[in-house]
C-alpha positions, 0 to 999 in steps of 0.5 A: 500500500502506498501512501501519497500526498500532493507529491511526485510520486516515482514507482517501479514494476517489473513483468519479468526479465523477457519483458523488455522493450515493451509498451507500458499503460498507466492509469489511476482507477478509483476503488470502484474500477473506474479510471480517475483521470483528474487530480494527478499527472502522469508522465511517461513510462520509461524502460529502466532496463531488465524488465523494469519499467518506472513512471513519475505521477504527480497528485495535483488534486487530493481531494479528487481522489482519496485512494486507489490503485494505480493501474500499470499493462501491457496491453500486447502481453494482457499482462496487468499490475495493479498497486493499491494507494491511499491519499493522505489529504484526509489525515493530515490535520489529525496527524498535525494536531496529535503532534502538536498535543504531544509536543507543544508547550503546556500550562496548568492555570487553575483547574485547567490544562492549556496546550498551544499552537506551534507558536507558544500562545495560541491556545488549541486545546483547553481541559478541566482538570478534575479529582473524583469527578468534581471540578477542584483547584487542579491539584492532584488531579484524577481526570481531565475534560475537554471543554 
């Protein structure tokens, strides 16, 4: 499984060591099957030699495409590849976000917890801090809930 975002993604196949000097076909198929021509550039194929082929496809639109297969054939052979990929458009903010919650700088002000921005003082995400299930002064905390 490959996973891509807004990148120039290069990838190589092989159809066997007799299979050189062959017309590659590369398309992108959404998970249904159906060709999914938008969002993304495909350059030629080239021969890199001994039965392996490379392509350069460049994702331009993720959100025209979530996942896929890329599609490689060679038509002459009815030899076909297919290679299964997931656009991580989707996930990037939650991974942002994790990242952030788990390295920025924090503060206990009162009974609650304060995590920042990547800048130091933007606040992103604010918790109550509480002992037994009652809100208290934030000392010796047993839980925290986000407000």
């Amino acid at each position: 499984m490959e996973h891509l975002q807004d990148v120039l993604y290069t990838f190589t196949l092989s159809f066997g060591r007799s299979r050189t000097g062959k017309t590659v076909v590369v398309t992108t198929l959404d998970n249904a099957g159906a060709v999914a021509a938008t969002g993304r550039t495909i350059a030629s194929v080239i021969e890199i030699g001994g039965g392996f082929y490379g392509v350069a496809i460049t994702f331009t639109d993720v959100t025209a495409l979530s996942d896929g297969y890329i599609k490689a054939e060679i038509v002459a052979d009815s030899l076909e590849v297919y290679i299964p990929f997931t656009v991580l458009a989707d996930y990037i903010a939650d991974i942002t976000t994790i990242r952030k919650v788990m390295t920025n700088r924090w503060r206990i002000t009162g009974n609650q917890l304060l995590e920042y921005d990547d800048n130091g003082t933007s606040v992103i995400k604010t918790f109550d801090l509480k002992k037994a299930s009652v809100a208290n002064d934030g000392t010796d905390p047993d839980e925290r809930d986000p407000v």
